[in-house]
C-alpha positions, 0 to 999 in steps of 0.5 A: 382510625379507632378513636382511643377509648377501647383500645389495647395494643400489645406489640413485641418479638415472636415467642414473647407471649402476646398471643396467650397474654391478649387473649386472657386481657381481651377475656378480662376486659371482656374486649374481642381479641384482634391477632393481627400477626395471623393476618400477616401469616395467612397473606404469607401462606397464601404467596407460598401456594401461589408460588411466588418469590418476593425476591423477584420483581415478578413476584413482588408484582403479583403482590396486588392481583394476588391481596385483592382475592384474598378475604381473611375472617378471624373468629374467636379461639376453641379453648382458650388455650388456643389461637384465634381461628383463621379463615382465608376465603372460607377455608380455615388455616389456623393449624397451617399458618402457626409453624416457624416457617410461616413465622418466617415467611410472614415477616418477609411478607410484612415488609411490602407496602402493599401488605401492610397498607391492606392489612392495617386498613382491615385492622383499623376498620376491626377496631373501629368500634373500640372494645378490643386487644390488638396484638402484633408488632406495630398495633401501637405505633401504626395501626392505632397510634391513637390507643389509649392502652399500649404495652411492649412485651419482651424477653430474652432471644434464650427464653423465646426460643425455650418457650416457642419450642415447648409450645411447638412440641404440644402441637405435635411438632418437634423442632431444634432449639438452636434452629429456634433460636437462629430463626428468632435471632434472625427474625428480630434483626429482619422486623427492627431493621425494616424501614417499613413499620419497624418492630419498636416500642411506642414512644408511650408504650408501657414495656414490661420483660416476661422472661422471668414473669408467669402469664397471669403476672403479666396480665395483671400487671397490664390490668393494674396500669389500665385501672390505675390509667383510666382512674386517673 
């Protein structure tokens, strides 16, 4: 596990801004960007091509054979309006794996031992050598419990849904706002009531609300508490 010099955690619900906020932190900091919620999605790409329902006890078996073919490589982003991209087995993903139905699908994902037991021994060993963000749901309460700098973004179910559906629309997809919201709704209910690495704050996270707050607010909000933590 990473020791705690140079590392940031930033965890909360979908649509709450983490992606965007860590890649600017990450750039401030001069750290490398660790979006460990791609990883989650590419795993739940990977169990819809290959068919498998994890409603199943044939489906839930498969999970092994199906995780120890999978090699999954982030590299950084385009733009810095973009998202980190994603390769999984050498062929990229990064457009594929950003829909809501993903979204969804990697929370069910995220539930099974197997998963997450994989996932986070890849994330720990990225973030071996310190120097990075690590954004997710639980960078902070399972991954690197140890991070010396951890934050808890949130915001209305309301504002996610408006932010996610504006986000979605640039991307050239169009999708509902009440569908948003519902999916959303559900999702938050799915990853804080899972018994397995449940969405929650750590105990010393710093939580900060994003709903009425810009971007580069926030981000300098978290440079603030940073600086004033490693001064202190």
């Amino acid at each position: 596990m990473a020791e705690k010099q140079g590392v940031v955690t930033i965890d909360g619900p979908s649509g709450v801004g983490k992606s965007t906020i860590s890649r600017l932190l990450a750039a401030r900091l001069d750290y490398t960007y660790l979006d460990t919620g791609a990883m989650y999605r590419a795993v739940a790409l990977k169990v819809k091509e290959a068919g498998l329902d994890l409603e199943e006890a044939a489906g839930r078996a498969a999970l092994p054979g199906l995780l120890a073919e999978i090699d999954i490589t982030l590299a950084p982003a385009a733009s810095a309006d973009d998202d980190a991209r994603v390769f999984v087995n050498g062929e990229e993903v990064s457009t594929t794996i950003r829909t809501a139905e993903m979204g969804m699908k990697a929370s069910r994902v995220s539930a099974e031992a197997v998963v997450r037991e994989k996932l986070t021994e890849m994330q720990r060993r990225l973030g071996s050598k310190g120097g990075i963000v690590a954004e997710g749901r639980d960078t902070g309460t399972v991954v690197f419990p140890q991070a010396e700098y951890k934050f808890y973004l949130d915001a209305s179910p309301e504002e996610r849904a408006r932010r996610r559906q504006l986000q979605l629309r640039e991307k050239g997809q169009e999708v509902e706002y009440q569908i948003l919201l519902e999916q959303i709704t559900k999702r938050d209910n799915d990853d804080s009531a899972r018994s397995l690495a449940p969405l929650k704050p750590a105990p010393d996270a710093v939580i900060v609300d994003t709903s009425s707050l810009s971007i580069e607010a926030v981000v300098s909000h978290m440079l603030e508490k940073i600086q004033s933590s490693a001064l202190g």
